[in-house]
C-alpha positions in Angstrom: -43.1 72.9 -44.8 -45.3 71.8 -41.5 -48.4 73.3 -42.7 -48.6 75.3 -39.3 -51.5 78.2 -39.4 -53.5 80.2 -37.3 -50.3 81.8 -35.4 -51.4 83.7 -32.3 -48.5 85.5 -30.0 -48.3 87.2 -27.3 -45.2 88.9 -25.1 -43.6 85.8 -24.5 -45.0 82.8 -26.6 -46.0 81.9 -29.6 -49.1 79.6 -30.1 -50.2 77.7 -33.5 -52.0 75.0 -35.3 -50.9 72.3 -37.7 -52.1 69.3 -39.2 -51.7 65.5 -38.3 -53.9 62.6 -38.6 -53.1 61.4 -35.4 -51.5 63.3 -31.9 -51.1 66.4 -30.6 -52.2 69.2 -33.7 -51.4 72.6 -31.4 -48.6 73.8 -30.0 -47.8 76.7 -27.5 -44.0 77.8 -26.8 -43.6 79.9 -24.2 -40.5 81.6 -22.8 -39.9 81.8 -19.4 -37.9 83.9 -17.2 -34.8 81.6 -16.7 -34.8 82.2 -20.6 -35.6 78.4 -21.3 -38.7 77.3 -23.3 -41.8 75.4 -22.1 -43.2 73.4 -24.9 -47.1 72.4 -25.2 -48.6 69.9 -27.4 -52.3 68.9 -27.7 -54.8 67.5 -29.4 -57.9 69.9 -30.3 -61.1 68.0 -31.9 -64.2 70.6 -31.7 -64.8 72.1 -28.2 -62.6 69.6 -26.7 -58.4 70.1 -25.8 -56.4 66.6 -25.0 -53.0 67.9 -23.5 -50.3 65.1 -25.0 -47.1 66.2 -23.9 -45.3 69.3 -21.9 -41.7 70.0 -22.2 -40.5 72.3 -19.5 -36.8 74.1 -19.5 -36.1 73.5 -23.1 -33.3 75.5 -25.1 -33.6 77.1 -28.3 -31.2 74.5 -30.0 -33.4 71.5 -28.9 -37.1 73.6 -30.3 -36.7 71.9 -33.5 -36.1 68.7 -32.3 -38.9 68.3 -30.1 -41.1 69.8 -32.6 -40.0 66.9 -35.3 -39.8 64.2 -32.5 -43.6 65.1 -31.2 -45.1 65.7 -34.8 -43.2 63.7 -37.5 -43.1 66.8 -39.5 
């Protein structure tokens, strides 16, 4: 439904890219140790990364929320 591609993951996050015309086209969420989610968005354009917005100690029920407030999608 977002378009989203290129996932990437490691132990404890979850990196991918989707598109937008406009604002961040990235996102990173990583888990932490308190068991809370830190939320990256960024804009990539070539060689060059724009951070747009961090969301630190976020809970699983508010991910999608972010996500749709952020991108629109």
């Amino acid at each position: 439904m977002t378009g989203a591609k290129y996932f990437t993951g490691s132990e404890n996050s979850l990196a991918f890219a989707f598109p937008t015309r406009s604002g961040a086209n990235r996102c990173v969420i990583t888990l932490t140790p308190m068991d809370v989610y830190t939320v990256s968005f960024s804009r990539v354009h070539g060689t060059t990364v724009t951070p747009v917005k961090v969301y630190e100690d976020v809970y699983g029920d508010m991910l999608q929320d972010i996500f749709t407030r952020e991108t629109g999608l």
